[in-house]
FILUMLUM-845246 format. One record per residue (C-alpha): x, y, z; residue in one letter; residue number from 1. Coordinates in nm, 3 decimals, always signed. Each point is the difference from the previous one (the first is absolute). Layout:
+---------+---------+---------+--------+-----+
|      px |      py |      pz | residu | num |
+---------+---------+---------+--------+-----+
|       X |       Y |       Z |      A | NUM |
...
+---------+---------+---------+--------+-----+
REM end
This chain:
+---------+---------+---------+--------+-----+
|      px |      py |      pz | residu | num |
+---------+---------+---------+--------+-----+
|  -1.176 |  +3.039 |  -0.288 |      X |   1 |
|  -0.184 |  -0.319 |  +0.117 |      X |   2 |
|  +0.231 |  -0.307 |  -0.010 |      X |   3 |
|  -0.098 |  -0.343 |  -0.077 |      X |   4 |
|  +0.180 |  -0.344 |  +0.073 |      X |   5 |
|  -0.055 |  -0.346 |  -0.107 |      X |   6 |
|  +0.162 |  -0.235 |  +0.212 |      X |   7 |
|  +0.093 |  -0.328 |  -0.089 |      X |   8 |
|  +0.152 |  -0.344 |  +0.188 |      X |   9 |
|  +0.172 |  -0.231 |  -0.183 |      X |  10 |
|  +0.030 |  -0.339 |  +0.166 |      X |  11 |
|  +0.234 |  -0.284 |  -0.101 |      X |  12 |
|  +0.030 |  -0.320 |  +0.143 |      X |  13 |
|  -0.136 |  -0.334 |  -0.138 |      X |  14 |
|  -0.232 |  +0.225 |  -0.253 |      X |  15 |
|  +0.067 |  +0.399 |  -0.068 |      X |  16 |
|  -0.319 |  +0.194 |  +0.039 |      X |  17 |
|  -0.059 |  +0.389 |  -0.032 |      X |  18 |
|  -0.246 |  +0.157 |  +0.260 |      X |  19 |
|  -0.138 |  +0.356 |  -0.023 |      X |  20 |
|  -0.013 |  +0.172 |  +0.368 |      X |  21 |
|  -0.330 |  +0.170 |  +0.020 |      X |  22 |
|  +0.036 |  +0.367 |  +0.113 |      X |  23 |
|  -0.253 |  +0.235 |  +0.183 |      X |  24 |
|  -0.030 |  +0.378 |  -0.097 |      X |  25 |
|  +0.291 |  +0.070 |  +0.176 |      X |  26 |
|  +0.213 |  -0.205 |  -0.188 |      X |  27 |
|  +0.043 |  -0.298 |  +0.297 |      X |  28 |
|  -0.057 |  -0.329 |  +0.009 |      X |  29 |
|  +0.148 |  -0.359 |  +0.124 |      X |  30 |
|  +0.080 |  -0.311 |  -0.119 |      X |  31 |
|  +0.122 |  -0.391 |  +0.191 |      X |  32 |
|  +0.173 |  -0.190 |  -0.210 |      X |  33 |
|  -0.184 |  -0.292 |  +0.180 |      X |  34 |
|  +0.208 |  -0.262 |  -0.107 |      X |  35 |
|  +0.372 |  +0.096 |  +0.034 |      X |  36 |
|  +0.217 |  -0.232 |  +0.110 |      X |  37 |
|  -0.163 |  -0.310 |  -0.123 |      X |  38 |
|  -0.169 |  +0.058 |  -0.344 |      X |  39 |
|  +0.192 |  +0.343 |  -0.044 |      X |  40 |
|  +0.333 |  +0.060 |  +0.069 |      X |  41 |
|  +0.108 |  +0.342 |  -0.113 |      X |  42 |
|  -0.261 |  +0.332 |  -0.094 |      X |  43 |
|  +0.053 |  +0.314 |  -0.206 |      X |  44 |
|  -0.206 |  +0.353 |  +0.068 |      X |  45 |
|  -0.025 |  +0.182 |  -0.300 |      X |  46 |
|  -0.172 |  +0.385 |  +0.055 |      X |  47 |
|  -0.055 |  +0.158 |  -0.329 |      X |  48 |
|  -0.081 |  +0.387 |  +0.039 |      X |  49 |
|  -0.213 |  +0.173 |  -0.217 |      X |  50 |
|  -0.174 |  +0.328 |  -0.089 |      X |  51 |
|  -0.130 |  +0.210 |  -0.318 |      X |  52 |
|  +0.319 |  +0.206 |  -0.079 |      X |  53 |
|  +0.289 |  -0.036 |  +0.226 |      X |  54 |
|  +0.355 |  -0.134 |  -0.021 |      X |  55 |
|  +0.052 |  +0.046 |  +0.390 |      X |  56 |
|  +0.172 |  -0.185 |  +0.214 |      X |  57 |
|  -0.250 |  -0.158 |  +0.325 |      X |  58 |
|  +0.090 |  -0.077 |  +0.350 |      X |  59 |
|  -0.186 |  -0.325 |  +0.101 |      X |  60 |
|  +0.012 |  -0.193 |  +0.337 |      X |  61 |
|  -0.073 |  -0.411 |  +0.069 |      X |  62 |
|  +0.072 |  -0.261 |  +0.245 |      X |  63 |
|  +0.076 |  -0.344 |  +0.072 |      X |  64 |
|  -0.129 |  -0.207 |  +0.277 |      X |  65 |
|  -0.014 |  -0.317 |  +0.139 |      X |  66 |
|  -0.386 |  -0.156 |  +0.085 |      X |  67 |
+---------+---------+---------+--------+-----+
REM end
């Protein structure tokens, strides 16, 4: 069964702001969080899996690095 994700950052700092990652067909997709360290100090991934009738458990992969 197909299986959909909505990814979400949430970034918190001097304001707290919600950003939806944009994923291709295959489910990937990246996101900077352009200004951590000075106007954001601390983010939050959020993956939210979906599909039409499933209570399955999903295996998922990210990564964090420096730019």
């Amino acid at each position: 069964m197909p299986q959909k994700y909505t990814v979400q950052v949430i970034e918190q700092g001097k304001a707290t702001r919600v950003q939806r990652v944009t994923l291709n067909a295959q489910n990937l997709g990246s996101y900077t969080v352009t200004s951590f360290g000075k106007d954001v100090s601390f983010a939050t991934i959020v993956i939210t899996a979906h599909a039409p009738t499933t209570t399955e458990e999903i295996e998922f992969q990210f990564g964090v690095a420096p730019k």
